[in-house]
PDB file of N, CA, C and O in Angstrom:
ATOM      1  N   UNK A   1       0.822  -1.177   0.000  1.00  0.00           N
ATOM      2  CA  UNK A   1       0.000   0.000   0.000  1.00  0.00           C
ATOM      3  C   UNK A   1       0.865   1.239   0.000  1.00  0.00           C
ATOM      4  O   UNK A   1       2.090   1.124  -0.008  1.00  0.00           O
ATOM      5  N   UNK A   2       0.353   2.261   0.007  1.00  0.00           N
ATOM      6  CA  UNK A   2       1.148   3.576  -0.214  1.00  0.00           C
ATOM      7  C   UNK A   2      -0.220   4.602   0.896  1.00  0.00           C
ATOM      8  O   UNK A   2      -1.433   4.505   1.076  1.00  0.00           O
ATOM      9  N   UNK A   3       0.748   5.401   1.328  1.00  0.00           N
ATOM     10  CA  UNK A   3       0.088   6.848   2.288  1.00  0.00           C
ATOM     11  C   UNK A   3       1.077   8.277   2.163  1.00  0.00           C
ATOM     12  O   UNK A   3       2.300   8.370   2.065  1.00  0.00           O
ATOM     13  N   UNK A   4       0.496   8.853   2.188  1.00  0.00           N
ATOM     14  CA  UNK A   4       0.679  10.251   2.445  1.00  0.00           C
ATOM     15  C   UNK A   4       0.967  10.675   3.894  1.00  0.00           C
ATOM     16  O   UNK A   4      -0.066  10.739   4.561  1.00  0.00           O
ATOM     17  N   UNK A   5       2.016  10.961   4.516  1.00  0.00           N
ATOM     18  CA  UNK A   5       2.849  11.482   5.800  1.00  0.00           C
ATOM     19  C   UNK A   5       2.795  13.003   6.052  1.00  0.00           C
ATOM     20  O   UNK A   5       3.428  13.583   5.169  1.00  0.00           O
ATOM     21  N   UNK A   6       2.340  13.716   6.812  1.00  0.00           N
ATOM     22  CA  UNK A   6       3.062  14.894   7.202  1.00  0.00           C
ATOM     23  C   UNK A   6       3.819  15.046   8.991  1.00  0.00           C
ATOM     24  O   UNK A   6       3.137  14.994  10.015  1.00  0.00           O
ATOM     25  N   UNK A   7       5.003  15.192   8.960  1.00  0.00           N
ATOM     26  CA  UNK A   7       5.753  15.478  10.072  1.00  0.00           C
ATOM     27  C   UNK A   7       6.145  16.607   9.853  1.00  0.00           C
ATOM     28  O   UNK A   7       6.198  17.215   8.784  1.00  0.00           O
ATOM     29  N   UNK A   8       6.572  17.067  11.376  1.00  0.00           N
ATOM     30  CA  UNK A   8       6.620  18.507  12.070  1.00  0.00           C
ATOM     31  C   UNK A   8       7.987  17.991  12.888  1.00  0.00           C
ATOM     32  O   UNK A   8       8.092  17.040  13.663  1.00  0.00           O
ATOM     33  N   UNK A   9       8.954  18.911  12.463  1.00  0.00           N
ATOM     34  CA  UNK A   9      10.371  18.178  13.383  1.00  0.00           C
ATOM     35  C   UNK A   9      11.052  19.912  13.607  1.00  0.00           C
ATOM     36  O   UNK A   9      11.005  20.911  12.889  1.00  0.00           O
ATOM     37  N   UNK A  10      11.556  19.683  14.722  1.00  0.00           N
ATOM     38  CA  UNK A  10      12.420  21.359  15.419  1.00  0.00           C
ATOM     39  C   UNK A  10      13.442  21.139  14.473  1.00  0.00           C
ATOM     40  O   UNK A  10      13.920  20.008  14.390  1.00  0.00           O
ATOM     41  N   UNK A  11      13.749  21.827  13.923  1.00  0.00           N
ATOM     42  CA  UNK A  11      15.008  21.932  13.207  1.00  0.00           C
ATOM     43  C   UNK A  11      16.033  22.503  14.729  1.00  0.00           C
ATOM     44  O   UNK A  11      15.686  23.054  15.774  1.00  0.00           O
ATOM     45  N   UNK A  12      17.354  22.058  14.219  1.00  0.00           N
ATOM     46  CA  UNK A  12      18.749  22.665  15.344  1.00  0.00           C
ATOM     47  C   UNK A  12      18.810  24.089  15.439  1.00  0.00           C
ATOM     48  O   UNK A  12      18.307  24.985  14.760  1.00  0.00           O
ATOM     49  N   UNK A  13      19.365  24.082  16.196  1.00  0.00           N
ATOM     50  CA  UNK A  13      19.817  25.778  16.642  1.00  0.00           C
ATOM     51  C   UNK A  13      21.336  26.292  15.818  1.00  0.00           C
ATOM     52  O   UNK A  13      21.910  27.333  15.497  1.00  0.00           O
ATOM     53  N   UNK A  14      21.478  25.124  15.752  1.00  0.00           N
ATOM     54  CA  UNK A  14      22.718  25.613  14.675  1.00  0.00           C
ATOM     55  C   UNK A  14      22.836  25.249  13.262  1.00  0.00           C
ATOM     56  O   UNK A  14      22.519  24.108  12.927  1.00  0.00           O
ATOM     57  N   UNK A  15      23.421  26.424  12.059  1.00  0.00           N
ATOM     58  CA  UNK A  15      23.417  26.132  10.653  1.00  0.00           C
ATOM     59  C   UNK A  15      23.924  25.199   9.951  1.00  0.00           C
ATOM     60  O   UNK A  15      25.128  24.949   9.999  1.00  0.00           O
ATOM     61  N   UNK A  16      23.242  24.669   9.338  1.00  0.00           N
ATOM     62  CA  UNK A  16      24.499  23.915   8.432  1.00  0.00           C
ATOM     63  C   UNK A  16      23.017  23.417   7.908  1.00  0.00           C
ATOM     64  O   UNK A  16      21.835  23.705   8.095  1.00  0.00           O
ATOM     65  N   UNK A  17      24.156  22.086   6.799  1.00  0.00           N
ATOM     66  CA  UNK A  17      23.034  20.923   6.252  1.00  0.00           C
ATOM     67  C   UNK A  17      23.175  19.878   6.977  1.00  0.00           C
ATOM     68  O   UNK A  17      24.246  19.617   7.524  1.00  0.00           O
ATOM     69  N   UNK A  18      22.196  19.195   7.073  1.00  0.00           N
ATOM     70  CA  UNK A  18      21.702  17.796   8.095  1.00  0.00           C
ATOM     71  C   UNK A  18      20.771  16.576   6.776  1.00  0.00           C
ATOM     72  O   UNK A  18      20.128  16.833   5.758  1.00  0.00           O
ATOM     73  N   UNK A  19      21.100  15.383   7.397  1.00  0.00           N
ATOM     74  CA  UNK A  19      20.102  14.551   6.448  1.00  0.00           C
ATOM     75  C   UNK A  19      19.619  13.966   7.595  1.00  0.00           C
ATOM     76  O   UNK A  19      20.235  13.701   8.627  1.00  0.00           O
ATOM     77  N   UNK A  20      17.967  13.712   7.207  1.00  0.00           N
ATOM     78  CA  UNK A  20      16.896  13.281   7.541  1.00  0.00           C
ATOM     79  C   UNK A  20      16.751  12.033   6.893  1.00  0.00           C
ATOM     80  O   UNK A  20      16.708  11.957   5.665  1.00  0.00           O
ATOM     81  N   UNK A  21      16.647  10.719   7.889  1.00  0.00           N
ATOM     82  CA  UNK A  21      16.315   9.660   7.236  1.00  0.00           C
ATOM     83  C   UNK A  21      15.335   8.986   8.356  1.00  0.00           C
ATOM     84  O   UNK A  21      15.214   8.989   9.581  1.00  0.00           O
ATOM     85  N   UNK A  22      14.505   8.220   6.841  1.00  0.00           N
ATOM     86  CA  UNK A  22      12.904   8.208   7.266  1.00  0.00           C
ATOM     87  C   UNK A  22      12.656   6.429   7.135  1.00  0.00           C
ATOM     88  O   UNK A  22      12.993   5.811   6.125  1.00  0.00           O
ATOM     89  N   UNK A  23      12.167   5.928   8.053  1.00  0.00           N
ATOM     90  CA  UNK A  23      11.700   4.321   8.315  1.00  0.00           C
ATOM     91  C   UNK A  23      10.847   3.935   8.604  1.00  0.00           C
ATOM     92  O   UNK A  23      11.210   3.796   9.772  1.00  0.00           O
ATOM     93  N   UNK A  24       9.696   3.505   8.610  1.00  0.00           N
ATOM     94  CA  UNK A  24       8.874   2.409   9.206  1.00  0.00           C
ATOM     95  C   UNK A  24       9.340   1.368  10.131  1.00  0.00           C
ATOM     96  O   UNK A  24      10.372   0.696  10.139  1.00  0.00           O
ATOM     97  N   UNK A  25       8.272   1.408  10.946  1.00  0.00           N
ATOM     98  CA  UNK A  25       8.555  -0.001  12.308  1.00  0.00           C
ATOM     99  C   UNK A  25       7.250  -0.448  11.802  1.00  0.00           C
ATOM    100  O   UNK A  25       6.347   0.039  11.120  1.00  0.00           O
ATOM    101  N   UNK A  26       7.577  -1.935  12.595  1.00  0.00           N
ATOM    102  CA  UNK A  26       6.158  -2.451  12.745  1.00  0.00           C
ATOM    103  C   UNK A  26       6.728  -3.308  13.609  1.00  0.00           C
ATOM    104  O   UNK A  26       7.415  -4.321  13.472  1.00  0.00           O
ATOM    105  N   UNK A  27       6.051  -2.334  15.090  1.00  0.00           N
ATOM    106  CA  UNK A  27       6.190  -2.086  16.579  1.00  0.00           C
ATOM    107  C   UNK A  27       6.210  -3.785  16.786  1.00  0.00           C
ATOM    108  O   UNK A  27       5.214  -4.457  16.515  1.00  0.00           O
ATOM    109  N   UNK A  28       7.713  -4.500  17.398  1.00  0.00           N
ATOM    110  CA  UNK A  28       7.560  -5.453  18.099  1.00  0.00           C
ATOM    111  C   UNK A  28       8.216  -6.513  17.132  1.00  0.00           C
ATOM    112  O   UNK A  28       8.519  -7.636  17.534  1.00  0.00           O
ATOM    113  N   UNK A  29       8.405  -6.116  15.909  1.00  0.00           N
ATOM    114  CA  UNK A  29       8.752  -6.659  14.753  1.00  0.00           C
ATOM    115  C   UNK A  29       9.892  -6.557  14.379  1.00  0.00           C
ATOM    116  O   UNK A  29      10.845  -7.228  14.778  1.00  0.00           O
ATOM    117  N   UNK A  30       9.905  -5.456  13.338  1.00  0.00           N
ATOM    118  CA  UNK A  30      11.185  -4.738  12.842  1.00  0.00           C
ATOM    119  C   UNK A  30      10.857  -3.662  12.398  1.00  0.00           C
ATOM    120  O   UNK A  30       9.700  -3.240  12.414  1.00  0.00           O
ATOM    121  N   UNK A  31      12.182  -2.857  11.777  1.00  0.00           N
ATOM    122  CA  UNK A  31      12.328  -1.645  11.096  1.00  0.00           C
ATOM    123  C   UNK A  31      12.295  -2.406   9.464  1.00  0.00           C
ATOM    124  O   UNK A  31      12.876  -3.443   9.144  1.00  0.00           O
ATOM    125  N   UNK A  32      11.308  -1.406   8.472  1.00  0.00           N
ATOM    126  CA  UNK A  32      11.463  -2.206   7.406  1.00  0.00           C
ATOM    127  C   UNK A  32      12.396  -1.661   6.347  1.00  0.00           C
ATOM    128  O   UNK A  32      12.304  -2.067   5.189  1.00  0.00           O
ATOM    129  N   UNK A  33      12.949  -1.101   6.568  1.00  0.00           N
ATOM    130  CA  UNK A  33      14.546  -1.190   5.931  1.00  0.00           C
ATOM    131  C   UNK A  33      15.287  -2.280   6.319  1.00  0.00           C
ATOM    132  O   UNK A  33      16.180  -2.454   5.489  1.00  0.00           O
ATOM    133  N   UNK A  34      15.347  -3.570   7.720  1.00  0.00           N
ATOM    134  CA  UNK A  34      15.928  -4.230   7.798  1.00  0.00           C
ATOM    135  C   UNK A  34      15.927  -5.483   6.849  1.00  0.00           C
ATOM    136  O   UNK A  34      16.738  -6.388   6.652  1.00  0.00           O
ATOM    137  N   UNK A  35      14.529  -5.131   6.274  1.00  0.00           N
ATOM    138  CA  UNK A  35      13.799  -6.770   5.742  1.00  0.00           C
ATOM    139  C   UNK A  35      13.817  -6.197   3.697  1.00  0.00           C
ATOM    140  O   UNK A  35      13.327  -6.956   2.861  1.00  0.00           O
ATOM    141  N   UNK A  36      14.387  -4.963   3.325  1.00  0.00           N
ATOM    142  CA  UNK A  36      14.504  -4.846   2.296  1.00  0.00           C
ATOM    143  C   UNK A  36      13.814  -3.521   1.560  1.00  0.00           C
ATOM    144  O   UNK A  36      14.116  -3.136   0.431  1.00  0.00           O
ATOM    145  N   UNK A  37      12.840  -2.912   2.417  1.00  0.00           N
ATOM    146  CA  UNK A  37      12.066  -1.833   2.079  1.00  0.00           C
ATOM    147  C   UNK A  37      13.038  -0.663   2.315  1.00  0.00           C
ATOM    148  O   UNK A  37      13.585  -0.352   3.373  1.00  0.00           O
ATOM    149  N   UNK A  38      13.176   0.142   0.647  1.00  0.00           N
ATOM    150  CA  UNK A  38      14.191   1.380   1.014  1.00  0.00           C
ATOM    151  C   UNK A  38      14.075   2.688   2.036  1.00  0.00           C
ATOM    152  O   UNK A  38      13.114   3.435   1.847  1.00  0.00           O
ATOM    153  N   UNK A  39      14.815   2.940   2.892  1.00  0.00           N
ATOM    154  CA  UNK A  39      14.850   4.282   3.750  1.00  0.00           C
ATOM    155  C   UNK A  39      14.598   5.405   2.704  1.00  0.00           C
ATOM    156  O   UNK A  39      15.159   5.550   1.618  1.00  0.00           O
ATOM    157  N   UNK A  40      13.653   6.149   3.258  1.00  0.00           N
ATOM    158  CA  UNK A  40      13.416   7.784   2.392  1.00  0.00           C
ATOM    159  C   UNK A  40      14.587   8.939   3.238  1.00  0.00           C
ATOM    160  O   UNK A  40      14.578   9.370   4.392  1.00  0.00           O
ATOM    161  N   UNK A  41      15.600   9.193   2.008  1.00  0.00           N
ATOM    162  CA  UNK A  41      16.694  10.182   2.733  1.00  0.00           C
ATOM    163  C   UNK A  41      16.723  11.616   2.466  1.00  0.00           C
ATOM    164  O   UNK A  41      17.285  11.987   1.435  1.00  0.00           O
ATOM    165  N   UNK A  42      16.239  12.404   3.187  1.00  0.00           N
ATOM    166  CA  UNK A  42      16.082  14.003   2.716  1.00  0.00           C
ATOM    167  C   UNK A  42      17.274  14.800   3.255  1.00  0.00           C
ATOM    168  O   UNK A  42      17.717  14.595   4.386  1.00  0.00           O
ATOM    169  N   UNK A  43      17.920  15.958   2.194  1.00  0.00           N
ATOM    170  CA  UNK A  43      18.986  16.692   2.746  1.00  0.00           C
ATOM    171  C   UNK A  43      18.175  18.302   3.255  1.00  0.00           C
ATOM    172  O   UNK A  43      17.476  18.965   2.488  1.00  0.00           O
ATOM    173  N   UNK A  44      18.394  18.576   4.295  1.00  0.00           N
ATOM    174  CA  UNK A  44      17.969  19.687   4.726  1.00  0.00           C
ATOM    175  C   UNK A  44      19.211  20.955   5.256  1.00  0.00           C
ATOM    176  O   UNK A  44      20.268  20.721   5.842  1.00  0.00           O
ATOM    177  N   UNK A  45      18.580  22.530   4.758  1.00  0.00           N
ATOM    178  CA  UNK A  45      19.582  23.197   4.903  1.00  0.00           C
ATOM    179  C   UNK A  45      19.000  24.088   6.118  1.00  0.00           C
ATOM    180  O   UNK A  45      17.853  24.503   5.954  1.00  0.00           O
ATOM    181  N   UNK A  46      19.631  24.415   7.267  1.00  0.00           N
ATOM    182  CA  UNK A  46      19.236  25.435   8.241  1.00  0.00           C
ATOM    183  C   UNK A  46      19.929  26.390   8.143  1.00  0.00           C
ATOM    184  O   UNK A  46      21.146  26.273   8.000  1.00  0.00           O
ATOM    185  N   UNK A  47      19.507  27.199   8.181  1.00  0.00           N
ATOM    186  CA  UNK A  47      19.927  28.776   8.034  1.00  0.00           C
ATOM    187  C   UNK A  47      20.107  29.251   9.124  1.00  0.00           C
ATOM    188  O   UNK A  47      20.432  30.433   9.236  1.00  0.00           O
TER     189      UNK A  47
END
């Protein structure tokens, strides 16, 4: 299946670029990047 996400995250107090990487659990189970499902990796710039 496929969904639509919106997250709300504090960005740091200090500048630079940071990467954000994004996973699924399935609580009690695993992370499903362990079992083959790709991580979503975002580069973010703080000002």
């Amino acid at each position: 299946g496929s969904g639509t996400f919106t997250i709300t995250i504090k960005a740091p107090s200090t500048p630079g670029t940071y990467i954000i990487k994004y996973d699924m659990v399935k609580e009690g189970v695993t992370w499903f990047s362990w079992v083959g499902s790709p991580m979503r990796v975002r580069q973010v710039v703080v000002r």
